[in-house]
MIDOSE-1310 file (N, C-alpha, C; in nm, 2 decimals, decimal comma, always signed):
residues 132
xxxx	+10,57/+8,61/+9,30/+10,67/+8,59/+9,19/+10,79/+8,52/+9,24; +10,87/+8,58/+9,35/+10,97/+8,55/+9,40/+10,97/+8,47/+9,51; +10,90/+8,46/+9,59/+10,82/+8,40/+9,72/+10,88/+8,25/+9,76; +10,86/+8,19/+9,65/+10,88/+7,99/+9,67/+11,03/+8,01/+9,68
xxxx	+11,10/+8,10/+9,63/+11,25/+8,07/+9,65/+11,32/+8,17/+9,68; +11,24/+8,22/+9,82/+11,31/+8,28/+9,89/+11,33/+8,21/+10,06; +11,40/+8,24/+10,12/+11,39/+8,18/+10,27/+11,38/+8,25/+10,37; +11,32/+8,23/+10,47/+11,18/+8,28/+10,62/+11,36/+8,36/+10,70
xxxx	+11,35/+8,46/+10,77/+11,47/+8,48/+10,85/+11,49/+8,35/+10,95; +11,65/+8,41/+10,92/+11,70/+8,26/+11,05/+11,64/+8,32/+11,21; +11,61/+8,47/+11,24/+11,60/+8,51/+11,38/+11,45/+8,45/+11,42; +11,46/+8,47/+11,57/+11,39/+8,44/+11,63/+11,28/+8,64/+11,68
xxxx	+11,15/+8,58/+11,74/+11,09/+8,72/+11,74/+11,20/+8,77/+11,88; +11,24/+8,71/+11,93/+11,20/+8,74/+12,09/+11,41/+8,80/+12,05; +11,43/+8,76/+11,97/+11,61/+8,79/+11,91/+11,56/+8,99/+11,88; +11,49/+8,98/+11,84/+11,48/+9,09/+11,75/+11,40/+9,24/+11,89
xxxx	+11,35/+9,14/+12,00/+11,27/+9,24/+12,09/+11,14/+9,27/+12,06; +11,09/+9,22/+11,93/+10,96/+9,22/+11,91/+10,86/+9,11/+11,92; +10,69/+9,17/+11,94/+10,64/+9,06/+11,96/+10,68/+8,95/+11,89; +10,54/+8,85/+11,92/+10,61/+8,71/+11,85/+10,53/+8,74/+11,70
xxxx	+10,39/+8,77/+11,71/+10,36/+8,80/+11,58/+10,41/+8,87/+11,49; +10,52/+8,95/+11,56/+10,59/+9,07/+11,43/+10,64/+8,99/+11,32; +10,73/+8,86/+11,34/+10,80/+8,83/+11,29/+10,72/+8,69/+11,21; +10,67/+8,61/+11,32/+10,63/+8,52/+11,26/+10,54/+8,53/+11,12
xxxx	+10,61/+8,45/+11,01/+10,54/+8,45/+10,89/+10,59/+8,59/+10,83; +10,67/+8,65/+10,84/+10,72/+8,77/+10,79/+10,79/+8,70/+10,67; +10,79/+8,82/+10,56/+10,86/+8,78/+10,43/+10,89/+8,91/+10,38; +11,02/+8,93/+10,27/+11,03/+8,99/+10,16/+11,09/+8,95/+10,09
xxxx	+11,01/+8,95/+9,98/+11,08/+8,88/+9,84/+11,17/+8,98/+9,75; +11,18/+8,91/+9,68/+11,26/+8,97/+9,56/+11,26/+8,92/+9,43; +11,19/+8,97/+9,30/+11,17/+8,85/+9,18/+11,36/+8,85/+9,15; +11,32/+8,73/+9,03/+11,43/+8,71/+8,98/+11,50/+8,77/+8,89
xxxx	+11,41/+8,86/+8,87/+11,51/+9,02/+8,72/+11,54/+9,11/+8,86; +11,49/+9,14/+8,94/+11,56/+9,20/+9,06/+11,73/+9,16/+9,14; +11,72/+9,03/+9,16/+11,85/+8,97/+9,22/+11,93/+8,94/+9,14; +11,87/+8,89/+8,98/+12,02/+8,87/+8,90/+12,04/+9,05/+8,89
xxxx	+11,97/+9,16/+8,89/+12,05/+9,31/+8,87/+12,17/+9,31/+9,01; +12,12/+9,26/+9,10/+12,17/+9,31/+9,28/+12,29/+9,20/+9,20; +12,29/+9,12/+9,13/+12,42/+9,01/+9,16/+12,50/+9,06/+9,08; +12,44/+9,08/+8,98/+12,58/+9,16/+8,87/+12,60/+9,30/+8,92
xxxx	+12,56/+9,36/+8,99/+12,55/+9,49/+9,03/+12,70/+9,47/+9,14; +12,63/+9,37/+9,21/+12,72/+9,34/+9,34/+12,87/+9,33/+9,29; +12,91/+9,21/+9,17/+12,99/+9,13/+9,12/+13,06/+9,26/+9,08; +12,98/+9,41/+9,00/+13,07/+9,52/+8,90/+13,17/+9,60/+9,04
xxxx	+13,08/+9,57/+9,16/+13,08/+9,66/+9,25/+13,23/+9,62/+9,33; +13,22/+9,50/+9,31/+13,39/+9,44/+9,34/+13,35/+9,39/+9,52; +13,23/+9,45/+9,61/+13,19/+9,41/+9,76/+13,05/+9,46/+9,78; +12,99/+9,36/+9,88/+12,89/+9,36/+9,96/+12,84/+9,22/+9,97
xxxx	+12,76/+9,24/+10,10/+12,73/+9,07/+10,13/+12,55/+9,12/+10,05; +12,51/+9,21/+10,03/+12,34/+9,21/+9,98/+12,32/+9,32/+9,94; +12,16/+9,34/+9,99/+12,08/+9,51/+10,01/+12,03/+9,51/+10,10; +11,99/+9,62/+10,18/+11,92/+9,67/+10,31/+11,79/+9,71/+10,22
xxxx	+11,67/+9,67/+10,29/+11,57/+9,75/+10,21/+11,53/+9,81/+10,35; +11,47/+9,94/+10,34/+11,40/+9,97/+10,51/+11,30/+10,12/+10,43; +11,26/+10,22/+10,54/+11,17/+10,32/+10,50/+11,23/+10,42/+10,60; +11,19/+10,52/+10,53/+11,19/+10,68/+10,61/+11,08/+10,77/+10,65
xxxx	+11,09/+10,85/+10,70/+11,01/+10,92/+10,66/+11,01/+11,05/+10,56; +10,90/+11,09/+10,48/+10,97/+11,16/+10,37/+10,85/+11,18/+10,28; +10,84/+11,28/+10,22/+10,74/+11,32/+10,05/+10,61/+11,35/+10,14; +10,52/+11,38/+10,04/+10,40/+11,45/+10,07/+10,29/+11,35/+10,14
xxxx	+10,28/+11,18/+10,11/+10,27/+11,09/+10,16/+10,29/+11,00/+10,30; +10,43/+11,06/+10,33/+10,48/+11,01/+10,49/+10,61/+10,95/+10,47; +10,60/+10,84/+10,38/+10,70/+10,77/+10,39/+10,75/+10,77/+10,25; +10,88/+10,69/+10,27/+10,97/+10,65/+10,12/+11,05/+10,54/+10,14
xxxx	+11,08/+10,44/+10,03/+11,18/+10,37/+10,02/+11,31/+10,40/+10,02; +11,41/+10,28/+10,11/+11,55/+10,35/+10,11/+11,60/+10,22/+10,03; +11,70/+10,21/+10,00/+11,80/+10,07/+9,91/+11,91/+10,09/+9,90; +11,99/+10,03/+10,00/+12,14/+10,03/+10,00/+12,23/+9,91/+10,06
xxxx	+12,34/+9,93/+9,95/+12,41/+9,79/+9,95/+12,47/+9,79/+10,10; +12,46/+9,65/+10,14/+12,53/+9,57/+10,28/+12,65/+9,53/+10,25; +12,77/+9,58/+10,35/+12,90/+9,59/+10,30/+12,92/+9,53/+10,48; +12,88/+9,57/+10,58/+12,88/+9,52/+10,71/+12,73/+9,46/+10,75
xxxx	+12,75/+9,31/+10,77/+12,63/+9,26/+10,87/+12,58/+9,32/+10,99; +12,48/+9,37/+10,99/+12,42/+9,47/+11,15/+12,34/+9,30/+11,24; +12,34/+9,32/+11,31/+12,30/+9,19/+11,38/+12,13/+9,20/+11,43; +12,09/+9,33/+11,43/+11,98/+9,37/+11,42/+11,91/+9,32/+11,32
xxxx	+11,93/+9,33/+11,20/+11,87/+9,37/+11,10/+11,79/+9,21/+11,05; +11,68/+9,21/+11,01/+11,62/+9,05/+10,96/+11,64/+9,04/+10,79; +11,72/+8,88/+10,79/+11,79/+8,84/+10,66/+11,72/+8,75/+10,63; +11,67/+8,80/+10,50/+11,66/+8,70/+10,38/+11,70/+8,62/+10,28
xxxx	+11,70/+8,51/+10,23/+11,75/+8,49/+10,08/+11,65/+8,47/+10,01; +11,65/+8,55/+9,89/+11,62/+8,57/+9,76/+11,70/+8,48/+9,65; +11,67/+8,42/+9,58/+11,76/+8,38/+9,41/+11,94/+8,39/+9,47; +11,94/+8,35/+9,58/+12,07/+8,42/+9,62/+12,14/+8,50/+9,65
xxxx	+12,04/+8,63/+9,67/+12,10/+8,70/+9,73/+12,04/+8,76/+9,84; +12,13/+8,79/+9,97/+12,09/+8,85/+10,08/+12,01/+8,96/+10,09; +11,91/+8,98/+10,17/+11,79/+9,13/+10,13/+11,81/+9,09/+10,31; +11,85/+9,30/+10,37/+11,83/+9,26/+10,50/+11,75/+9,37/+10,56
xxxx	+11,67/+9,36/+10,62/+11,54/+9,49/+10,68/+11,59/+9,46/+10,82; +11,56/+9,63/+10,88/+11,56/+9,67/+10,98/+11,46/+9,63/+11,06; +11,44/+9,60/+11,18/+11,28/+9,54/+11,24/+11,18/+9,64/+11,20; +11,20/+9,76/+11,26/+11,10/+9,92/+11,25/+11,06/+9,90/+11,09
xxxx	+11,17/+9,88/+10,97/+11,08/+9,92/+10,93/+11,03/+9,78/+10,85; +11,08/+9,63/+10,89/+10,96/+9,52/+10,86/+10,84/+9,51/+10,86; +10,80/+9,63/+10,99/+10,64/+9,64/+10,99/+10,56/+9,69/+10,86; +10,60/+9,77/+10,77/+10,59/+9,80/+10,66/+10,62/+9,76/+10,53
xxxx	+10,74/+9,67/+10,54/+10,78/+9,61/+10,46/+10,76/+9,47/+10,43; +10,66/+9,42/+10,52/+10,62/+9,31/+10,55/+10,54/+9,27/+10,44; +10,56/+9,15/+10,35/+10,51/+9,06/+10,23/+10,51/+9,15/+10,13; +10,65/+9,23/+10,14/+10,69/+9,34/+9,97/+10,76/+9,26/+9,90
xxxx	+10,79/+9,25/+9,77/+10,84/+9,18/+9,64/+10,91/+9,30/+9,60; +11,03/+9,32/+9,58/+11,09/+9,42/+9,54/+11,16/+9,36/+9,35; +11,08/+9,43/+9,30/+11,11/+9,38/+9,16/+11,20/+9,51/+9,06; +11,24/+9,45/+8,94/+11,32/+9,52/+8,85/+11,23/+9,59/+8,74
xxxx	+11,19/+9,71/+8,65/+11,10/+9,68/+8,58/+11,20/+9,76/+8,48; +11,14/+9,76/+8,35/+11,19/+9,85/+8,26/+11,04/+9,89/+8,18; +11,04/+10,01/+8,18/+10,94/+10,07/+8,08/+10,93/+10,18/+8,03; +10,97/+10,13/+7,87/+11,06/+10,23/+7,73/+11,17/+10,26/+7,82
xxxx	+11,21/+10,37/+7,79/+11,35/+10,42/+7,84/+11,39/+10,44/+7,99; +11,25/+10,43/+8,10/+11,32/+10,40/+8,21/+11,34/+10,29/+8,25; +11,42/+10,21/+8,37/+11,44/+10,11/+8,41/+11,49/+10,11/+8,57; +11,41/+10,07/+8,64/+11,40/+10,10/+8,81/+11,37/+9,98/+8,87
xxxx	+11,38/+10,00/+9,01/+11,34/+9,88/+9,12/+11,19/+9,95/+9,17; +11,11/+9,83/+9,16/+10,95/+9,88/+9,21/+10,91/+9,76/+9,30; +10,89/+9,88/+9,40/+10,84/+9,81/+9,51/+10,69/+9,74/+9,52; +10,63/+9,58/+9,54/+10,53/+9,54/+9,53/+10,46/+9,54/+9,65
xxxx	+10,41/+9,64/+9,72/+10,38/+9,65/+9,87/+10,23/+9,66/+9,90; +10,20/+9,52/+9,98/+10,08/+9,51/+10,01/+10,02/+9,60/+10,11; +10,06/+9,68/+10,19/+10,03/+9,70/+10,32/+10,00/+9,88/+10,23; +10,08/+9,91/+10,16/+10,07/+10,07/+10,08/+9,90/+10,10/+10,11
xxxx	+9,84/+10,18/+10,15/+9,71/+10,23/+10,12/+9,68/+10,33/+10,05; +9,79/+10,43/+10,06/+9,82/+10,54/+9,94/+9,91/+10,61/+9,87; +9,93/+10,66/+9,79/+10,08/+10,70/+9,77/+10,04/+10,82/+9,70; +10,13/+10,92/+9,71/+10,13/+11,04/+9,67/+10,15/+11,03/+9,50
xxxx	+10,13/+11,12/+9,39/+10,07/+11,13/+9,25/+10,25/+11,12/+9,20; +10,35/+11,15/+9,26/+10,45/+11,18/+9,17/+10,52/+11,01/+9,19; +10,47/+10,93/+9,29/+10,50/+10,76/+9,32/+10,64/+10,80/+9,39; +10,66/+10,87/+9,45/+10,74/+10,91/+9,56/+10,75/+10,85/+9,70
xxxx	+10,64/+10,86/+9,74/+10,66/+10,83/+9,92/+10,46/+10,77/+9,91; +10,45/+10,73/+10,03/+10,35/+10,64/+10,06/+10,32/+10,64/+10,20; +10,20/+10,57/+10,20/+10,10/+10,58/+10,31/+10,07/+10,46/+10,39; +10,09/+10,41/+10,48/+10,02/+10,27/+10,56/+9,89/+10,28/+10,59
């Protein structure tokens, strides 16, 4: 969805201390009902240079998504652009996050960010936390 107009991180693998294949050809997107929410979001918020997307561990499944606004550049971290706006992942958890589309959705009365994650193999029944 989001993919054509987004752009590859500026780092290098060997910047980050991981192999070379970790990075190479690495992506995360973000559609564009996602980043215009992060832009107006950002703009009500009065600061931040993006969002951090990364993983924990957590839920009956293993893992969970984290999402929080970038107020300081970490120099670690691998940066994206999306529709314009910054998306920045931690290396650890790129491995997992690698070729996700993090989209906006609304349906009826709820309205959330849903993660589009290729690498997921399972996820626990309540859509909480997940499995590689």
């Amino acid at each position: 969805m989001g993919a054509s107009t987004c752009t590859a991180p500026q780092t290098t693998a060997t910047e980050l201390d991981l192999g070379p294949a970790a990075l190479e050809g690495a992506s995360v997107t973000m559609s564009e009902r996602a980043a215009s929410y992060v832009s107006n979001f950002l703009a009500k918020r009065g600061k931040g240079l993006g969002i951090k997307l990364g993983v924990r561990t957590s839920g009956c499944s293993g893992m969970a998504y984290k999402l929080e606004f970038v107020d300081v550049e970490d120099p670690n971290d691998v940066k994206f652009e999306c529709h314009g706006v910054a998306v920045y992942v931690d290396p650890k958890s790129l491995t997992y996050l690698n070729g996700t589309e993090l989209d906006f959705v609304r349906e009826g009365l709820n309205e959330g960010f849903k993660f589009n994650n290729p690498n997921v193999k399972s996820a626990c029944g309540c859509g909480e936390s997940f499995n590689v």
